[in-house]
C-alpha positions in Angstrom: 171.7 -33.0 72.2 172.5 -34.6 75.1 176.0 -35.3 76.3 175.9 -37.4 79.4 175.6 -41.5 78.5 175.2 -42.6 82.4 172.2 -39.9 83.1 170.1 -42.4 84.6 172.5 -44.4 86.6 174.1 -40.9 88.4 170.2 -39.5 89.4 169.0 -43.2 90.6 170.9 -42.3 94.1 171.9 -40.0 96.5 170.4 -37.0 96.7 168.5 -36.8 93.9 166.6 -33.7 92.9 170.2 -31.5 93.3 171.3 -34.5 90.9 168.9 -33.6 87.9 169.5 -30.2 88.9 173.4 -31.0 88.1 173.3 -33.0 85.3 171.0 -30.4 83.5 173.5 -27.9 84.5 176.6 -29.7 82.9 174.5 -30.5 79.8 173.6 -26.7 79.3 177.2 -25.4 79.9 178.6 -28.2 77.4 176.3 -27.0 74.5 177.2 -23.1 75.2 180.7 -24.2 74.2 179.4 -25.7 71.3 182.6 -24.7 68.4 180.4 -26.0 65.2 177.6 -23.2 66.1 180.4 -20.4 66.8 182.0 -21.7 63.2 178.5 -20.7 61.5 177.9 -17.6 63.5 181.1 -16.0 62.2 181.8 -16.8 58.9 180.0 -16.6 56.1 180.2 -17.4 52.2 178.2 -15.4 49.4 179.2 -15.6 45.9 182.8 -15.4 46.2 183.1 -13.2 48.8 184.5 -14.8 52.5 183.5 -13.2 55.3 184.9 -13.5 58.6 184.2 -11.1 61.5 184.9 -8.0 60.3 187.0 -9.4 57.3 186.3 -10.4 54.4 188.4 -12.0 51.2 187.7 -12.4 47.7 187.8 -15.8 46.5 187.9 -15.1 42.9 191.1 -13.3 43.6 192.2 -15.5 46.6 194.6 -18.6 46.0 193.9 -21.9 47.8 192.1 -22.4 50.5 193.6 -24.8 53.2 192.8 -26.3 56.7 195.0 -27.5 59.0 194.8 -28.3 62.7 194.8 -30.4 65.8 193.1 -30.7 69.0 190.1 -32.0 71.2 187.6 -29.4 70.1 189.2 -29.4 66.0 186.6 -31.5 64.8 183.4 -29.0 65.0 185.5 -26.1 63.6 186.5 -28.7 60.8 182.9 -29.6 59.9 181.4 -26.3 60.1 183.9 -25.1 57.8 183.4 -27.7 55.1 180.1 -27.1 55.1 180.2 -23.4 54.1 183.3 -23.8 52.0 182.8 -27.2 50.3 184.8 -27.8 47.3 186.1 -24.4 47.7 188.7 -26.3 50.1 191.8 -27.6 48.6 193.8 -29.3 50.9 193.0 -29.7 54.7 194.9 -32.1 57.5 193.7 -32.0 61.1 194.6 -34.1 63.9 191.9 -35.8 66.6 192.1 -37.8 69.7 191.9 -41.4 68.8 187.6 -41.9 69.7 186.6 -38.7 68.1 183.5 -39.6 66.4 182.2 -38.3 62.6 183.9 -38.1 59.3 185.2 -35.3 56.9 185.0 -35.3 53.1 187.4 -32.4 51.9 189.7 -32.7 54.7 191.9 -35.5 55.7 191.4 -36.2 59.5 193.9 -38.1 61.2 193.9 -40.0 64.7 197.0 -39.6 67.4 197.2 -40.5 70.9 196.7 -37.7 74.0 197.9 -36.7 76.4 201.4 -38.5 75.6 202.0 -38.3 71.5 202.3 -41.2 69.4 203.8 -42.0 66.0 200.5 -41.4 64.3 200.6 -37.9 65.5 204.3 -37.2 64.6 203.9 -38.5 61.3 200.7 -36.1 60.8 202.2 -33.1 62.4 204.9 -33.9 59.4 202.3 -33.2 56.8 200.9 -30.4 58.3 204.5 -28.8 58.3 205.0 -29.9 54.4 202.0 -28.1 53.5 202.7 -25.2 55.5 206.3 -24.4 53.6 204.2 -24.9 50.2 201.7 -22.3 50.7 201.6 -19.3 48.2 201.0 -15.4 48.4 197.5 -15.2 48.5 196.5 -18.3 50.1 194.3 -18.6 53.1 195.0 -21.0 55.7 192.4 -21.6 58.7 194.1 -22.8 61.6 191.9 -25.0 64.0 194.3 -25.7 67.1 192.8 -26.2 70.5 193.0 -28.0 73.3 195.4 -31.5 72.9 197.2 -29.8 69.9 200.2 -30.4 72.1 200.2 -33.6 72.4 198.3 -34.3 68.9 201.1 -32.5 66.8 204.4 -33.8 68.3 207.5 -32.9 66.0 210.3 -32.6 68.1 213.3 -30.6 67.5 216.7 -32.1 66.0 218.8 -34.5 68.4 215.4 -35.2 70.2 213.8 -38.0 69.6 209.4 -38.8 69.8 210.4 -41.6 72.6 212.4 -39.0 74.9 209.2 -36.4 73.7 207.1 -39.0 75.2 208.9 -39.2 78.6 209.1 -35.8 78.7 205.3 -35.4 78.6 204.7 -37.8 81.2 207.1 -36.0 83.4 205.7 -32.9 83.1 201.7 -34.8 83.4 202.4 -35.5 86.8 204.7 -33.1 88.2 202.0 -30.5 89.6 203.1 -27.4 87.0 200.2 -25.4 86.0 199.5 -25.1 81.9 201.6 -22.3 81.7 204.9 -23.5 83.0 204.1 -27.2 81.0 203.8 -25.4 77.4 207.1 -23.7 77.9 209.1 -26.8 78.0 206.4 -28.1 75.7 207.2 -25.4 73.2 210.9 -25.5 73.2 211.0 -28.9 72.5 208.8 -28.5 69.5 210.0 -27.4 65.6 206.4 -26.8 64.9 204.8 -24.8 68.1 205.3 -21.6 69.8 204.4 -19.5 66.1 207.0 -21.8 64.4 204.5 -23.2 62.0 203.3 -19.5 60.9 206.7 -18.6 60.3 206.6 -21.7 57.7 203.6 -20.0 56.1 204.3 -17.5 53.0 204.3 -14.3 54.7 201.9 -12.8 52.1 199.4 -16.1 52.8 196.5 -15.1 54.7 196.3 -17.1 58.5 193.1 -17.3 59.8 192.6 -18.6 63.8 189.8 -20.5 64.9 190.1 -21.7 68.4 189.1 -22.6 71.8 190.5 -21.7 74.8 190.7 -24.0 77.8 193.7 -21.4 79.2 192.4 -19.1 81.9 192.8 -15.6 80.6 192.5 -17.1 76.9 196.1 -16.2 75.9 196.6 -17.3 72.3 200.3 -18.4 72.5 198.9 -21.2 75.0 196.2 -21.9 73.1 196.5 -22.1 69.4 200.6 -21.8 69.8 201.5 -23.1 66.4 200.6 -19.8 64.5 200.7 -16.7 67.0 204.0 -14.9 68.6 205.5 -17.0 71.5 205.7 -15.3 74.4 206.8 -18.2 77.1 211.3 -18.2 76.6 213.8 -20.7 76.7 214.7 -19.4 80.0 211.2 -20.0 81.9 211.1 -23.5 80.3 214.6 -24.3 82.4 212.8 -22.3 85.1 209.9 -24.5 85.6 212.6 -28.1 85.1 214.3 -26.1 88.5 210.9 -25.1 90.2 209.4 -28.7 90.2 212.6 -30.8 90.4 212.7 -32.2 87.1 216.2 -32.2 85.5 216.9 -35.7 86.2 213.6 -36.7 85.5 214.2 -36.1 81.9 216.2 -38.0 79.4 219.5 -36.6 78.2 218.6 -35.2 75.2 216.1 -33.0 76.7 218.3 -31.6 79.4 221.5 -31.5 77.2 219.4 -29.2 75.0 217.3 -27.2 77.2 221.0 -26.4 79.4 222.5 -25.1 75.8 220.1 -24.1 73.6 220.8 -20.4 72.3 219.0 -17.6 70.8 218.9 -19.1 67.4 216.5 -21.7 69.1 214.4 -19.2 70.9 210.6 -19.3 69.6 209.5 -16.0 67.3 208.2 -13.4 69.0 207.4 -11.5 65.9 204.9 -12.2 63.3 204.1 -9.1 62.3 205.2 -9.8 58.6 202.4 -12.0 58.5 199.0 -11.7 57.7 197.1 -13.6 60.9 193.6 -13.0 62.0 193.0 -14.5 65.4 189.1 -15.4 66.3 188.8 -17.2 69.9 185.6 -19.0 69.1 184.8 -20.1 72.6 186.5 -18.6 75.4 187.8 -20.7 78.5 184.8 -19.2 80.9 182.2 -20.5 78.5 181.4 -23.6 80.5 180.8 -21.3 83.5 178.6 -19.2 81.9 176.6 -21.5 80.0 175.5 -23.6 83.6 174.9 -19.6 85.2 172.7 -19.3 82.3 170.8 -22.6 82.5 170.4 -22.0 86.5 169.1 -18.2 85.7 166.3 -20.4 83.1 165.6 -22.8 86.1 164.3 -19.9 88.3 167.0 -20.2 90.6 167.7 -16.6 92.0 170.9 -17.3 94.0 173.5 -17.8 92.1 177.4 -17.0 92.1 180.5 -17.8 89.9 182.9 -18.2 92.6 186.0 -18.1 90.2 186.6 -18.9 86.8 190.6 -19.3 86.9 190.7 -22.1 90.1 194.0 -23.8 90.1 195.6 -25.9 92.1 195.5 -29.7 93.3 191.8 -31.2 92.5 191.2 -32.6 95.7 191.9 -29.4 97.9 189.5 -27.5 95.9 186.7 -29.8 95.8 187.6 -29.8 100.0 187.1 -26.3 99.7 183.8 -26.3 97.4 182.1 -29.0 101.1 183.3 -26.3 102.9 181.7 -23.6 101.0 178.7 -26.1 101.2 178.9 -26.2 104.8 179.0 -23.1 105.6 176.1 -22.4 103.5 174.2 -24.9 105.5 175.3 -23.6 109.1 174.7 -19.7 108.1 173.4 -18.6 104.9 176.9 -17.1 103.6 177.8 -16.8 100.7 174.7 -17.3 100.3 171.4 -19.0 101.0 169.8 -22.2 100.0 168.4 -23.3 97.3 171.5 -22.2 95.9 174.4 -22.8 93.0 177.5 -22.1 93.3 179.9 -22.5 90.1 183.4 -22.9 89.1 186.1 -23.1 86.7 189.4 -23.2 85.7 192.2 -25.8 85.4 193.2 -28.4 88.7 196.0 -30.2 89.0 197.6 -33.9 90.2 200.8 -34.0 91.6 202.2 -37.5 91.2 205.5 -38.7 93.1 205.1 -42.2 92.6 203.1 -45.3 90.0 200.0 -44.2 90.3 196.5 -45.8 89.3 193.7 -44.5 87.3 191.8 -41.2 87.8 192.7 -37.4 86.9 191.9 -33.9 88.4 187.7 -33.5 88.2 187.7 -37.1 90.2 190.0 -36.5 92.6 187.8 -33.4 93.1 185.4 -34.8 93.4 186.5 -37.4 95.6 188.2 -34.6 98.0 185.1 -33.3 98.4 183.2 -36.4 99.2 185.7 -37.1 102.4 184.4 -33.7 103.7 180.7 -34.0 102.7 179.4 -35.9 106.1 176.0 -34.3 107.2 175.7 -32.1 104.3 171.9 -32.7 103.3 170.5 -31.9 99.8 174.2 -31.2 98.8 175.7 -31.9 95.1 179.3 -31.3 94.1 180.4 -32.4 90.8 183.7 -31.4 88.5 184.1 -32.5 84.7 186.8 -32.2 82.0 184.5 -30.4 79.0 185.8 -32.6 76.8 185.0 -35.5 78.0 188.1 -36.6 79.2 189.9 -36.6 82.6 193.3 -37.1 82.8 194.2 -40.4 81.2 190.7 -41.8 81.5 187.5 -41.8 79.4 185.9 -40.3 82.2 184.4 -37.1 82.0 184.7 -36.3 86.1 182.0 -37.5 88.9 179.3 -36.2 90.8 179.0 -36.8 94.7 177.0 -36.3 98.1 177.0 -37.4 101.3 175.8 -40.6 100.6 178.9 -40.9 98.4 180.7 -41.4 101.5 178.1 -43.2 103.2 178.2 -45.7 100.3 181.6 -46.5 100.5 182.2 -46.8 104.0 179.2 -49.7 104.4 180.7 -51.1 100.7 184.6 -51.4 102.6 185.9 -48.8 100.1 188.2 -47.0 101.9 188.7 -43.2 99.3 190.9 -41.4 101.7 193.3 -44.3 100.4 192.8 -44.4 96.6 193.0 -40.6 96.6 196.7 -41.1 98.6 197.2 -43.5 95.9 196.0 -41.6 92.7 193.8 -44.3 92.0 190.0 -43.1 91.9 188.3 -44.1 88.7 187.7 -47.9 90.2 185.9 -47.0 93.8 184.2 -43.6 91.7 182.4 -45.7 89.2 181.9 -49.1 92.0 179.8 -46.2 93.8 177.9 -45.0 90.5 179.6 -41.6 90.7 181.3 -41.0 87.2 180.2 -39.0 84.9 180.8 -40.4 81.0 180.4 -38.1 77.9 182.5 -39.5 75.3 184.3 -36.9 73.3 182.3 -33.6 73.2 183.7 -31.9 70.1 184.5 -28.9 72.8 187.4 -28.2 75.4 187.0 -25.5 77.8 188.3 -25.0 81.0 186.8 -27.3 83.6 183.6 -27.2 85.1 182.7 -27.0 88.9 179.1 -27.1 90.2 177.9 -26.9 94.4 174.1 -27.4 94.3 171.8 -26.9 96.8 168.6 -27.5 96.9 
């Protein structure tokens, strides 16, 4: 399978045997984090007996079977279960970004907006929460949430409404906060997150987790939230409002209840009265691993994963990745050339002001290109697994020296759409974005310094 649409267009330039070293690279570490394959590999059907991991479940004695879920990487999990439960399935609702490509037949696949909720997605998330308090003793319920499920379930608490939701996600988008600090508020503001749908579930139902984790340190809370103990509090959500300046930033309702909300409106901590098995199908580093992998089969011998939880803002550390390069060049250390060097993790924007198009893997990639001058044979590239950067249906971009070289004798001036947050336009004028379409996968983000 191949994941990258503009493969031709991104080697036709530039330095172009690290290129189809690059683009090989991303298109191994996508299909390592492949959900539908890690769906078959773990569970299995024979006769009536359901297998999963080390569990297993006796249909003939088992009541229904549902599905429910939401995310960027939801779909695969979806499929692969219908295949090996068919029939066998008797209700199932998940949620998908609006694009997502394929079809279900047992479960009922809805569309919502990301990475601001829409009305398509509240009145899903809805659903999912009717058939959650209808569940019976012996039921099973697989839960597919990943990536997006923030976003692609929206079902705000009372005296808050989906437009101040909305605000509040934009907000929180552009304010700099890592993941961690973002789902806090997220959570709070949610009657269906932070474990609050599991607590819905009949305790003496059976929950099964199938996820993916694009959270360094794959914590489930911040990953499938909707069906594991919370641990993030009421008390780091106001934290993080204090931290980045954002009290006044958010509509009343939000800061009215996030200044009084008690205990009773503290996220469950608890589920130990229920009956949840939690699988992490693909873990965040499996991006990482899957390009080391595909370098190790290329017969390249030097090799490093620099990090696989890199945070901060995108275009610093794709600066530091052409320094790295550099370096490289001018002594050998890390390491010598031909070389790859590989990344991960989850970047950031920090928006004060209207801003234009791009997102984190761009502006990467675009911070790297401004320090890239003289670096021959050099590739640096960043892209969003799943498929998506930022607002954009861009993947991420790929760059060299002659990224620079281009725009400076096209009159594009990148040290100013970067100041402006507004890097999709001069990326693809230059030929440097990377498109994927929706992947079916969502891992953390993928880095990649080649050197050939």
């Amino acid at each position: 399978m191949s994941y990258i649409k503009n493969r031709e267009r991104l080697t036709d330039h530039g330095c172009r045997k690290a290129r189809e070293i690059t683009v090989e690279l991303i298109e191994k570490a996508l299909a390592k984090a492949d959900p539908y394959l890690a769906v078959k590999n773990l569970i299995s059907l024979e006769n009536n007996i359901l297998t999963v991991g080390s569990h297993t479940f006796d249909l003939s004695k088992s009541g229904n079977i549902y599905v429910v879920g939401a995310g960027k990487a939801t779909y695969p999990i979806a499929k692969a279960l219908e295949e090996i439960l068919g029939d066998r399935i008797d209700k199932g609702i998940v949620i998908c970004k609006y694009g997502q490509e394929g079809q279900l037949d047992k479960i009922d696949m809805r569309m919502a907006a990301h990475p601001v909720p829409d009305e398509a997605g509240h009145a899903a998330a809805k659903d999912i929460y009717s058939l959650a308090e209808n569940t019976k003793p012996g039921d099973i319920v697989f839960a597919a949430f990943t990536g997006g499920s923030t976003a692609l379930l929206p079902y705000p608490v009372d005296g808050i409404s989906l437009e101040d939701k909305k605000v509040a996600f934009q907000v929180l988008l552009y304010s700099g906060c890592n993941i961690y600090e973002m789902n806090a508020v997220r959570k709070h503001l949610s009657r269906i997150k932070g474990g609050r749908l599991a607590q819905l579930i009949n305790p003496e139902a059976h929950i099964i987790n199938l996820t993916v984790s694009d959270v360094t340190g794959d914590e489930l809370d911040y990953i499938t939230c909707p069906t594991v103990p919370d641990t993030s509090t009421l008390e780091m959500a106001r934290h993080t409002l204090t931290k980045y300046s954002l009290w006044d930033k958010m509509p009343d309702s939000i800061q009215e209840f996030l200044r009084t909300a008690g205990p009773e409106m503290e996220t469950p901590k608890d589920l130990s009265d229920h009956n949840i098995y939690s699988f992490i199908l693909v873990p965040s580093n499996a991006a990482c691993m899957g390009a080391y992998e595909a370098a190790e089969e290329m017969g390249i011998k030097n090799l490093m994963i620099l990090s696989t939880v890199l945070e901060g803002q995108g275009h610093e550390v794709g600066g530091t990745f052409a320094d790295i390069a550099r370096e490289i060049l001018n002594s050998g250390n890390p390491m010598k050339p031909p070389c790859v060097l590989i990344g991960g993790g989850e970047s950031t924007v920090s928006i004060a002001d209207e801003c234009g198009k791009g997102g984190p893997n761009q502006e990467f990639a675009l911070g790297a290109a401004l320090r890239m001058d003289g670096l021959d044979n050099v590739v640096i590239a960043s892209v969003d697994t799943d498929g998506t950067d930022g607002p954009t249906e861009i993947a991420g971009a790929m760059v060299d020296k002659y990224t620079l070289e281009q725009a400076r004798s096209q009159g594009i001036d990148l040290f100013a759409a970067l100041r402006k947050h507004d890097v999709s336009v001069p990326l693809d004028q230059l030929g440097e974005i990377i498109i994927t379409g929706a992947t079916g996968t969502n891992v953390n983000d993928l880095k990649l310094l080649v050197v050939v």
